[in-house]
Structures are given as structure tokens and as C-alpha cells.
N, C-alpha and C positions, 0 to 999 in steps of 0.2 A: 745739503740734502733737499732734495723736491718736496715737494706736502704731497703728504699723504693721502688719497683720495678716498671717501667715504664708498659705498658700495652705491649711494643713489647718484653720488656725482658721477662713478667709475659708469653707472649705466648712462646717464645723460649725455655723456660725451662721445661713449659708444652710439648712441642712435644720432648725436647730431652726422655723422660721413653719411646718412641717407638719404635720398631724395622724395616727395612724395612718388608713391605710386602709379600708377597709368590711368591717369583723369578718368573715370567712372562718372560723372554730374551729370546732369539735366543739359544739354544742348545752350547757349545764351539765347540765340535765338529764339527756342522755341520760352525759354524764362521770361524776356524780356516783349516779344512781343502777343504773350498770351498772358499777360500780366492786366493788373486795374492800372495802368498807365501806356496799356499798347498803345493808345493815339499819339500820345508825347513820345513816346520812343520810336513810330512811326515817320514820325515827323520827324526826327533829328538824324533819322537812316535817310530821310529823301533831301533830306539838307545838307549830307556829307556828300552823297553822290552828287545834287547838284556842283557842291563844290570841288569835285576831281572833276568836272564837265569843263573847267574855264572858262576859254572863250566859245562853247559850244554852247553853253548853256540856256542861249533861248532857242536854240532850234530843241536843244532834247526836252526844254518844258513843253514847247508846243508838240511835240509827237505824243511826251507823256500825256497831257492833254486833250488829245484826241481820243486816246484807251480812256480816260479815268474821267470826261465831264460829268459836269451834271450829278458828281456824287454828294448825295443828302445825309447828313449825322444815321446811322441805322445800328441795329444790335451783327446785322453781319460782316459788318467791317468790325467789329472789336475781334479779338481770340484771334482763330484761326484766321479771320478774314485779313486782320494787319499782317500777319504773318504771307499770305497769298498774297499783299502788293506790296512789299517788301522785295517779293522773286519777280513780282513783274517791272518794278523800278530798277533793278539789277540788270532781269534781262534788255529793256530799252537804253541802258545807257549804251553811250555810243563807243566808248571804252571799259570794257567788261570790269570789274574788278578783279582783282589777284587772284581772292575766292569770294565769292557772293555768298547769298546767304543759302540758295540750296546744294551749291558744293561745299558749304561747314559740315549741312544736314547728313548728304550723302556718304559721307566721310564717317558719320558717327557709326553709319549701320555699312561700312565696308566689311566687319566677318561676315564669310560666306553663310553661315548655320542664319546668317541676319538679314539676305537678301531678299527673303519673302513679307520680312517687316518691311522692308523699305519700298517696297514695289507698293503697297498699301499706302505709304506715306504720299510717296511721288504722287499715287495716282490722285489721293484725295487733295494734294495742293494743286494740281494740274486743272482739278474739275473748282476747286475757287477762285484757281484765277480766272478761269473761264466763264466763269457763271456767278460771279459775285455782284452782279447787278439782276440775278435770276433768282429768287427766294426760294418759289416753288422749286428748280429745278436742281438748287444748292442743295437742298433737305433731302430730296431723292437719293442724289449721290451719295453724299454723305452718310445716309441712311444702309445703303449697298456695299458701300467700302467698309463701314465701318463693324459689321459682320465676319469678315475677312481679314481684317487686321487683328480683331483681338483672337482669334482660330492661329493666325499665326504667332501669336504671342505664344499664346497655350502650349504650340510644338515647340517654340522656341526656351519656353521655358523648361518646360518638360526635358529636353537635350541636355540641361543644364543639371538639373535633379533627379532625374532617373537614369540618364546614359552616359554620365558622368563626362560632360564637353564642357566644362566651365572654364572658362578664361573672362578673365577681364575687358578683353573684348567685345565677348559675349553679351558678362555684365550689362556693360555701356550701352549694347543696342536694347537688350531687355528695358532696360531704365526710360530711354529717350524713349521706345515705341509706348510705353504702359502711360509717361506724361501725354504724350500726343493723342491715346489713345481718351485719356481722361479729357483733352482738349475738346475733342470731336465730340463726345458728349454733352460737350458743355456748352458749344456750339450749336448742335441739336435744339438746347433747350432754347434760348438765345432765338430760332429761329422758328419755335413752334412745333418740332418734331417729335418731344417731352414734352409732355405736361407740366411736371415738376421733376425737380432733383432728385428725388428719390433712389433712381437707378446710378447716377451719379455717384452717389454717397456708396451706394452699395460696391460700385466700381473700383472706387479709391479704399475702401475698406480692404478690400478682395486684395487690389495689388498691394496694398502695406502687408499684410499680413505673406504675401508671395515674397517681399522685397524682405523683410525677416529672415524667409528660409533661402532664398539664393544668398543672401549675405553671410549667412554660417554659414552656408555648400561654397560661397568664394575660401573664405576666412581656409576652412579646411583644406579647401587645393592647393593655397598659398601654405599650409603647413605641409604640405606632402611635399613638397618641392624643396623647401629647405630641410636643412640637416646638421646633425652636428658630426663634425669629425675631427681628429687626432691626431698629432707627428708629434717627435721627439728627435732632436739632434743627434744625440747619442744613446745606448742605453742606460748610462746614467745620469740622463738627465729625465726631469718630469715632463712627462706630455705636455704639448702645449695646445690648447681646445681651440677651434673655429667654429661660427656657424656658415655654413653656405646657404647664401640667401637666394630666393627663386632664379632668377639669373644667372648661379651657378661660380658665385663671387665668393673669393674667400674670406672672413671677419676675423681677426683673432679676436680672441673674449680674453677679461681678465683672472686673475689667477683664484682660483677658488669660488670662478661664479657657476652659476646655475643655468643651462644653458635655457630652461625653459622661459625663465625670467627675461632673458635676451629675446627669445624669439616674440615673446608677448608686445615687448618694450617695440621692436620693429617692427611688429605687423601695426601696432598701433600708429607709429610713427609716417608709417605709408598711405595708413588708408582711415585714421578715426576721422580725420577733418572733414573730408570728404565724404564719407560713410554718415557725419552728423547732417552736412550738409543734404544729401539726398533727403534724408529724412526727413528734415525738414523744409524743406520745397515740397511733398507730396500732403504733410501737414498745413502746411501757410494755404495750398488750394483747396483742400478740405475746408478752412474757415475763414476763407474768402469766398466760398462758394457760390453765397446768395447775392453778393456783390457781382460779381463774375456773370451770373448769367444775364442779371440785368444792364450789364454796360451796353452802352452805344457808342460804337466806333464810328470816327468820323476824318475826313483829309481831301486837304482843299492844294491843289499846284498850284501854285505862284510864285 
């Protein structure tokens, strides 16, 4: 005879057939090069490109070269600014990559309700890489767009929690635009447009607490979408239970279980890791803060 399985194993085994969920995280890109080691991670993105260059490699140093002399250690190359010649080392290579870094970006805000975030994004990495040897005229920009991006957030969120358009999707751009949008702040200050963190702090506080209630508003569409339902062989046999999970996938459950306990166990399963994760990236830049505005980004071709 088989061994008998306990009710915690019978659920463990049930949630291992699941995969996680539809990545919800923070972009890497915008993680790693708006991080306190954007220089070092700068550098090892201009280092892999040089090396898909091969034998191209000293002409595409010297064109890169041309765009980027003369550049001195400054606080506007850290954050957002590594992240702005990140896209312009992609865009000059002579062989594009598969996906660079602002087809990752654009990819993340492809739902339509997300287009307005991203037009905000574009525009303000568009005006870094263009003006990232321009202090005054970075601060401007940034100053302009960055009015307009969190206005789009607001409807975008608001679609999410009042007109009932949640999707994971969604999620995902909400998330990336709210990090990017904390970026640009950060930035600001970084470049004199802030006085102090202040409005920062206040920002990150604001989206935690938004990132709270779209996470229950997710949690709940993923429960509306699943369901539990019933068949039986014959009529004297006992029903046999299923849950159908958001995807419209049939589960069978085991005999005598609780269907709520199932659905708990798989939402967790799809989406805590991830769900911890967010939260703590929006945590770590809250208390890295004061470290963050004062970096100095810096990057030398050779």
C-alpha cells in the first residue's frame, strides 16, 4: 500500500504542478542601474557590449567616445543618468542587441491602460541622454515630465481600484512607473532641483501604502477568476472537487479537502515571493536614501 499522505503534504504536492505567476518585479534594469553600485554595474553593461563588438571594437570605442568625452565623476550620472547611457551604449553599438535595455523597459509598460506611463518614461530617458552633460537643462526636464508621470500613475492606478481593470499586467507597469518615478526624484535632488528628501520620503511612503491596496485589488481578481467545481462519474459515486485556477485549468483537490485552504496555498505559491520581493525593493530605497542622493556616477571608455 502507498503511505498515506498527511493533509500538509497532500497540499504541498498539490501546489508544487504550479509555476510562479506573471513576474510583477521592479524592471533589473531600472534595480540595477539606479542602485549604490550603478557605476559598477554601468561598467560591466559597457563591457559586455564591448565584447559582442569583436573585431569592431575599436571603431565602436571611438564613436562611443566621441558622444561620452570629457566625462568627470558627477552626481548626474549616478540613478537615472547610468541608466540614460546604458540606452545610448546599446543604441551606438554597431550590432543592436537581441533586446537592449530600453526594449526590456518598453516591454514592461506594453498594457495599453500603461501607455501614458511610458510615454513619461521614454520621454524623460530621451531628455538624459541628451542632456546629460546639461545640469541646468536636465533639472528642467525632469522637473516637466516628472509632473506628468506621476498624474499618469494616479489614472493608472485609479483604473485599477475604482474601475475594476486589474490585471497583472497592469500591476507590473504600475510598479515599474511608481520605482522610476521615485528614481526621478531622487535625481532631482542629486542635481539641486530638491533641497532635501523630504518630498521623497513622502513619495515612497504614498506608493507603499497604494502598492498595499493594489496588492489586495490584485490578490481579489485572482480570486474571482478561480473557482471550485464538481463531477462525479456516476451517481453513485462521490463528487470529485477541482479548483480552476485563473487560466481556466482544471486542479483536482484531494478528498476531504477545503477548497479555500487550496486556493490560499496557490495564490501564495504564484505570487508571495515576488509580492515579498516588490516590497522590499521599495523598502531597501526608502533606507538607502540619503546614500542615493549623494552618489556620484562616473564612466571612463576605454
Amino acid at each position: 500500500m502507498g503511505k498515506i499522505l498527511s493533509k500538509e503534504e497532500e497540499l504541498e504536492r498539490f501546489v508544487k504542478q504550479f509555476n510562479e505567476g506573471p513576474n510583477m518585479r521592479v524592471d533589473q534594469n531600472i534595480v540595477k542601474f539606479c542602485s549604490l553600485d550603478s557605476s559598477e554595474n554601468l561598467k560591466q553593461h559597457y563591457e559586455g557590449r564591448k565584447m559582442e563588438t569583436g573585431d569592431h571594437a575599436a571603431d565602436w570605442i571611438k564613436n562611443l567616445a566621441e558622444k561620452m568625452a570629457a566625462l568627470m565623476p558627477a552626481p548626474e550620472l549616478a540613478g537615472l543618468g547610468a541608466l540614460a547611457i546604458a540606452i545610448l551604449i546599446d543604441v551606438v553599438s554597431k550590432s543592436p542587441p537581441e533586446k537592449s535595455t530600453e526594449d526590456a523597459l518598453r516591454c514592461v509598460f506594453a498594457e495599453e491602460k500603461a501607455s501614458e506611463v511610458w510615454d513619461q518614461i521614454d520621454e524623460c530617458l530621451k531628455r538624459c541622454t541628451v542632456n546629460f552633460k546639461n545640469k541646468v537643462q536636465l533639472r528642467t526636464d525632469i522637473e516637466r515630465i516628472e509632473y506628468k508621470l506621476s498624474e499618469a500613475l494616479t489614472k493608472l492606478k485609479n483604473s485599477m481600484v475604482r474601475d475594476g481593470q486589474m490585471t497583472s499586467e497592469a500591476l507590473k507597469a504600475w510598479i515599474n512607473g511608481a520605482a522610476f518615478h521615485i528614481q526621478m526624484l531622487i535625481h532631482l535632488v542629486r542635481l539641486g532641483g530638491i533641497p532635501d528628501c523630504d518630498p521623497v520620503e513622502r513619495l515612497i511612503s504614498t506608493y507603499k501604502r497604494d502598492l498595499d491596496l493594489l496588492l489586495k485589488k490584485h490578490r481579489e481578481m485572482v480570486e474571482k477568476k478561480c473557482k471550485e467545481e464538481c463531477r462525479f462519474v456516476h451517481p453513485q459515486s462521490p463528487y470529485i472537487h477541482y479548483l480552476v485556477d485563473e487560466d481556466s485549468k482544471w486542479h483536482r483537490l484531494p478528498e476531504n479537502s477545503r477548497y479555500k485552504d487550496y486556493f490560499e496555498a496557490y495564490y501564495s505559491r504564484r505570487y508571495s515571493s515576488q509580492k515579498r520581493e516588490i516590497e522590499c525593493y521599495f523598502n531597501e530605497v526608502g533606507e538607502n536614501l540619503q546614500s542615493l542622493v549623494r552618489q556620484s556616477g562616473s564612466f571612463n571608455v576605454q
